[in-house]
C-alpha positions, 0 to 999 in steps of 0.5 A: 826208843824212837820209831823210824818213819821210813819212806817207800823203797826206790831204785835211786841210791839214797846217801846217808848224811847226819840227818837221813839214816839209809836202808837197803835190800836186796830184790831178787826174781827168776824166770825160767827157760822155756824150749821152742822145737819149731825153730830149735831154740831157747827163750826165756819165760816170764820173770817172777815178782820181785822179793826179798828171798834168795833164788837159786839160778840153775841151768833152765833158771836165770836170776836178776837182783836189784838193790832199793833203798829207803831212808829215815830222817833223824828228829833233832835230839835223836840220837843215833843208834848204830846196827853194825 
């Protein structure tokens, strides 16, 4: 079996083609409301990292995902082996 070199992950979507196999993810992060009395109002924190774990939005928790991509391409004689 022949090891994939992927590139780095990037926010532009990449197409695959019958020489570049594509990979994608799902990035989430979180930031949680915070309540100033001065003025009586409600504001939003700062925002966590990104990562790939699945976060749970709530009441006082917003959450934002992002899809990334990166892809591999195929050496001449590869054959293509399929996930799905």
């Amino acid at each position: 079996m022949i090891r994939k070199v992927y590139s780095d992950w990037d926010d532009n979507r990449i197409v695959a083609t019958t020489v570049r196999e594509v990979d994608s993810r799902i990035l989430y992060r979180s930031g949680e409301q915070k309540r100033t009395v001065v003025y009586e109002y409600c504001n939003w924190g700062e925002w966590s990292d990104w990562g790939f774990d699945t976060v749970s939005g709530s009441q006082s928790r917003k959450i934002e995902t992002r899809i990334i991509y990166r892809y591999a391409d195929k050496e001449q004689g590869d054959e293509c082996n399929e996930r799905y």
